[in-house]
N, C-alpha and C positions, 0 to 999 in steps of 0.2 A: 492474201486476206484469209483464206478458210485455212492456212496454216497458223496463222496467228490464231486465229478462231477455236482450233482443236490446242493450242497452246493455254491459252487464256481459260479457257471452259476444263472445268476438272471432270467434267462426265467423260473427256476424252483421254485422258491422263491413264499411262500404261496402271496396269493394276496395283505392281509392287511398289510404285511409288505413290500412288493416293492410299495403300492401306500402312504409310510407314507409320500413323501415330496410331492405328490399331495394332501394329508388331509392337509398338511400345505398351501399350496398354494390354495386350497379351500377356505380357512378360509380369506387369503389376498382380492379373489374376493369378499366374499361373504360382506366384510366391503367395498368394493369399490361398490358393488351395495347395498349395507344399507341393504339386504334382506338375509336369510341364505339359504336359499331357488330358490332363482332367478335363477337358473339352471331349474325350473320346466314350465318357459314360454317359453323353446325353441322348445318344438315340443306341441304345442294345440292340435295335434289330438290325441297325446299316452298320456297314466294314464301319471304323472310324468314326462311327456317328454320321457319317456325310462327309469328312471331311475332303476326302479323294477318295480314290477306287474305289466305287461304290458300283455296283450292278441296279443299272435302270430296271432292267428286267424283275431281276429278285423281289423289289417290291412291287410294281407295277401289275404280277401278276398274282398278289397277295385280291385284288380289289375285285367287285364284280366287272366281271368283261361287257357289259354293256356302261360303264364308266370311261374306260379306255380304248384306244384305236385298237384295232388289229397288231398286235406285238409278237413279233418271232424272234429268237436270238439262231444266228448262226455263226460259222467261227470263218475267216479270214482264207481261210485253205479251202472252203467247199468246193467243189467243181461243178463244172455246168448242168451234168444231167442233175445232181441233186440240187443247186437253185432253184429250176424251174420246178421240181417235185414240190418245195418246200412254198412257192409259190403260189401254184395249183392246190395242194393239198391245206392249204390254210387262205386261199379266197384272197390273195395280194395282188391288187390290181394298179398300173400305173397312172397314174402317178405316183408314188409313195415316199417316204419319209426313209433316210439310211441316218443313222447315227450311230457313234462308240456306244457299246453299253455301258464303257466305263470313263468318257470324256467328258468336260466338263466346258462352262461358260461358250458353249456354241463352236465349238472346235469340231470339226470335220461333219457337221450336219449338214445335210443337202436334201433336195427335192428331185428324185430322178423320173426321168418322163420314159425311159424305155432300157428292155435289158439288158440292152449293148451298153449303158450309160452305167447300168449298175454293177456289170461286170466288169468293165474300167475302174472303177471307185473302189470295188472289193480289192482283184489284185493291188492297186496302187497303194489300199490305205496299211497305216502303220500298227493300227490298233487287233488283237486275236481275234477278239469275237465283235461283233456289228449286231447292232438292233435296225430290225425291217418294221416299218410302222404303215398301216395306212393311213393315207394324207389324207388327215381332218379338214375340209373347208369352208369350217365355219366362221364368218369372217371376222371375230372379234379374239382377244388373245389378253388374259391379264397372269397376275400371280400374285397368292394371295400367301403370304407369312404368317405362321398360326405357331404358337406354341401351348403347352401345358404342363403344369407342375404336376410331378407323379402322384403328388398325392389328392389332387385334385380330379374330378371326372367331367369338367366343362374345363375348355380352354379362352382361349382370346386368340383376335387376330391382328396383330401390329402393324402389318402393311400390307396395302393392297394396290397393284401397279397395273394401268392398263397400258397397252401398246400400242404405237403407230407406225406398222409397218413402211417402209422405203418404198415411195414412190415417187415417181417425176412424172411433171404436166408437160405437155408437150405447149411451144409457143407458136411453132408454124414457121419458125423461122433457124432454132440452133437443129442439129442433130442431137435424137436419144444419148449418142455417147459425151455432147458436152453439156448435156443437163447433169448427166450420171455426175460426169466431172466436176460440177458447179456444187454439187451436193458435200456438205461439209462433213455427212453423217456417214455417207461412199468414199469419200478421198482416200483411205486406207484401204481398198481392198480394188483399184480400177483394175490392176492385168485380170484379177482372178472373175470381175465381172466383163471385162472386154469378152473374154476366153467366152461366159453365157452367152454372152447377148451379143454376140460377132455378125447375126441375122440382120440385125438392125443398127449394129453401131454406128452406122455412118448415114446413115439412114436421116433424113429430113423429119423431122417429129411433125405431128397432128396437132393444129391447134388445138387445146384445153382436152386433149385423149390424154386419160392417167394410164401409164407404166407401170406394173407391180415390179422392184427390181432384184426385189429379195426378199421371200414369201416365209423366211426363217427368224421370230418374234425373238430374236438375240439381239440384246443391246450393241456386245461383238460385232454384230454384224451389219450394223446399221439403222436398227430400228430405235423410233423413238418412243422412251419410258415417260410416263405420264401417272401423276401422283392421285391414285385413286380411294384415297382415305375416306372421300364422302360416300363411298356407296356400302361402306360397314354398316353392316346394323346386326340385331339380337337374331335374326331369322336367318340371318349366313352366318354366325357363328355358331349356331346351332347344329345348321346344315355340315360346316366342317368338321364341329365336333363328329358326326357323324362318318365322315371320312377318316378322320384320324383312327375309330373305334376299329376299323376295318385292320389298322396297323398296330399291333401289340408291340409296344416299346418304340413307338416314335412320339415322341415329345417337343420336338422342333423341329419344322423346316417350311418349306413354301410349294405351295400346288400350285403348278404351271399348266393352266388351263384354255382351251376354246369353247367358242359358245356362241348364239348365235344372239341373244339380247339378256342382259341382266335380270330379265323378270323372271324369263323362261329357265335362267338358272338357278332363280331363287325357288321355283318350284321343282326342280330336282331333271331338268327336262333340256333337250338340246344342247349337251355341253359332253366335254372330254377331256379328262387328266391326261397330259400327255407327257406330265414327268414331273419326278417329287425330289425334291432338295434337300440336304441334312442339314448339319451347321454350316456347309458351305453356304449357305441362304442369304443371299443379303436384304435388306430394305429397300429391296430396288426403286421404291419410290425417291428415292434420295438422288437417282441422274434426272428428275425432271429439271429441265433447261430452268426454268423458276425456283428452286431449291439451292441456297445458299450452302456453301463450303463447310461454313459455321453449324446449321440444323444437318448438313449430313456427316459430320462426325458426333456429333449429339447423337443421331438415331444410330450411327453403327456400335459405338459406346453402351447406349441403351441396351440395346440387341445381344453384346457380348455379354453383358452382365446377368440377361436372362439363362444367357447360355450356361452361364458361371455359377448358377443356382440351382438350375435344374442339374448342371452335372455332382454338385453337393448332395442334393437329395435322391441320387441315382446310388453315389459312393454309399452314405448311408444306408441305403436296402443292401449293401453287399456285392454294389457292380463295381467292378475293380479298373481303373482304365489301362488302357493298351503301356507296355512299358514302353522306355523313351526309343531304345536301341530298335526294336522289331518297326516301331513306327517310320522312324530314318529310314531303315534299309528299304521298306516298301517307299516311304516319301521316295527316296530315290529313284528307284526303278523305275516306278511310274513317272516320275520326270525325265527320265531319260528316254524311255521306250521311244 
């Protein structure tokens, strides 16, 4: 049943096959700006515009530090004495947040609870450099899609997605691990959460005690996207314009934000960017379970064509995009790394 379920439901549908009639409609801009490439003039400050290998860090630490967690970039080789210097000497305290600085759609982010945990993660992972974050806990998680035409000084904001993190209720009667298993939105990823939660997998669950079981707001990774278009108004777009001013030459993409209630973010208060998206951005409103096949190629459609605008009015001022060959060669590497 929940294999039929991730069959049937396109929110669960591997990536390159839900975006094949965007590679089609790629191809239509890319002959209407003569360039295959011209998606890579829309944000001049990131590699590619966003498109891959982008350094989280580089802009993240363009923005006021009371905006964002606690952010270090180290490289993959450090050794133990200098961890813990880097640790100690910048206030990173565990729990915390380990991510690629250059990974993307929720691929190797984790929460680690101790530095025996983070030292495993380092040697094993594939990626050079890693971002160390302090772990935000404030329980709310959205992302909101902003873009703006360069020639304009107010943007807009196209979509705005709250999350609902993976959790299981306990009945008093299965075990944590066949709830986990019962979960349509976990079925993809059970060895790599057994390997977590091994403390209680077998373990008699609590009635009505909720489980957090993946504290990581990636759709990847199980969380669910929830379509928060009604909470736009003219006082958060205002507020983003405000963020964006902070980034000279971003033009499009989406703040991935926590916060503890929407009011207190609408007054500039309790909340944290904890990572910024180029044109890689999607509508992520478009996996809420309620959002039809049909309205989420319409908004991705939508969306590229803004993209397809503002990279005209980039060319225009003299921004020139990446040629096709340098682009490959990096597309590549970064896929194979």
């Amino acid at each position: 049943m929940i294999r039929l379920q991730r069959i049937l439901k396109y929110e669960f549908w591997p990536f390159w096959l839900f975006y094949v009639p965007g590679y089609i409609n790629w191809a239509r801009l890319a002959i209407l700006a003569r360039y295959t490439t011209y998606f890579t003039t829309t944000n001049p400050m990131m590699n590619n515009s966003g498109a891959f290998n982008v350094s989280k860090f580089d802009y993240l630490s363009k923005l006021p530090k009371e905006w964002i967690p606690m952010s270090v970039k180290i490289t993959a080789a450090i050794d133990s004495k200098s961890l813990i210097s880097v640790l100690n000497e910048n206030k990173l305290f565990f729990p915390l947040i380990v991510k690629p600085d250059r990974g993307e759609r929720g691929k190797g982010v984790q929460l680690v609870s101790s530095l025996k945990a983070l030292k495993k993660i380092i040697h094993a992972s594939p990626y050079d450099e890693l971002l160390l974050q302090s772990y935000c806990s404030y329980p709310n998680e959205a992302g909101i899609l902003y873009y703006r035409y360069p020639n304009e000084t107010s943007g807009r904001i196209s979509s705005i997605t709250t999350k609902e993190f993976s959790v299981v209720t306990g009945d008093g009667s299965s075990t944590w691990g066949k709830l986990i298993e019962g979960n349509v939105r976990l079925k993809h990823r059970l060895k790599t959460l057994k390997e977590r939660h091994a403390d209680c997998w077998d373990c008699q669950s609590v009635n009505e005690e909720q489980k957090l079981v993946e504290p990581i707001g990636s759709h990847n990774l199980g969380t669910k996207f929830m379509n928060g278009q009604h909470l736009g108004s003219q006082q958060l777009t205002a507020y983003i314009d405000h963020w964006a001013d902070q980034l000279p030459g971003f033009y499009y993409g989406r703040f991935d934000i926590k916060y503890t209630t929407w009011e207190a973010l609408l007054t500039g208060k309790e909340f944290k960017i904890i990572e910024i998206n180029g044109v890689n951005a999607e509508p992520a409103h478009i996996y809420d379970p309620n959002h039809t096949i049909a309205k989420a190629y319409r908004d991705i459609f939508s969306h590229m064509k803004i993209i397809h605008q503002i990279s005209l009015q980039n060319r225009s001022l003299g921004i020139a995009p990446k040629r096709l060959k340098p682009f490959l060669t990096e597309l590549i590497q970064t896929a194979t790394q």
